[in-house]
C-alpha positions as CSV (number, residue, x, y, z in Angstrom):
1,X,29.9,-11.0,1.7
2,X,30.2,-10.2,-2.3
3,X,33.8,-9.5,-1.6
4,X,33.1,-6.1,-3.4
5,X,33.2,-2.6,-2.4
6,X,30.1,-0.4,-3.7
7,X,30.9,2.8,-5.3
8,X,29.2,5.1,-7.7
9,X,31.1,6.3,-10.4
10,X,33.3,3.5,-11.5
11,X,33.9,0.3,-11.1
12,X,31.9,-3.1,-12.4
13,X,27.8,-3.0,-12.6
14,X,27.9,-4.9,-9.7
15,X,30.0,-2.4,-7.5
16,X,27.4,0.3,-9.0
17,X,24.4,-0.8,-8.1
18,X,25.4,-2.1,-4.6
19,X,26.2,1.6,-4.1
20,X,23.3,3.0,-5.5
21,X,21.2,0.6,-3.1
22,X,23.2,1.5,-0.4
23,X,22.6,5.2,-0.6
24,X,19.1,4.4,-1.3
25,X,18.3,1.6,1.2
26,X,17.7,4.0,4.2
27,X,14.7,5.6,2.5
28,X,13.0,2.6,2.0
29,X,13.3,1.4,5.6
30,X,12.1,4.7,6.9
31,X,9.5,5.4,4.3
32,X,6.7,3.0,5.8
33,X,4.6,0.9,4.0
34,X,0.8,0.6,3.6
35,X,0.1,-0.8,6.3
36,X,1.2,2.1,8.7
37,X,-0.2,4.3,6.5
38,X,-3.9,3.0,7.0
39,X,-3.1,2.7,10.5
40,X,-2.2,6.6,10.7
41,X,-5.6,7.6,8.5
42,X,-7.8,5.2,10.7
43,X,-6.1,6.6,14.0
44,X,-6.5,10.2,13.0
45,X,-9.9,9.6,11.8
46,X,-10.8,8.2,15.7
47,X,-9.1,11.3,16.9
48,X,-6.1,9.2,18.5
49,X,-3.4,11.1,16.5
C-alpha cells in the first residue's frame, strides 16, 4: 500500500514506525477496551463469570 517495508533498526522514519506499529498492533487488538471490561465486572458481580 505505502510501497515500504517496516523494519526497526534502520531505514527512513516512515519504515520505523510502521515496524514499531506492526509489532505493537496485536496488543491493542487483543487488549480490550472499556467496554468489555465493564461487561466482565458487571458479569462477575451477577455471578455469570
Amino acid at each position: 500500500l505505502l510501497g515500504v517495508e517496516p523494519t526497526i533498526d534502520s531505514g527512513s522514519d516512515l519504515q520505523q514506525v510502521l515496524g514499531f506499529l506492526m509489532q505493537r498492533a496485536p496488543s491493542f487488538s487483543l487488549r480490550g477496551g472499556t467496554r468489555e471490561i465493564l461487561r466482565g465486572i458487571i458479569a462477575r458481580g451477577l455471578g455469570l463469570r
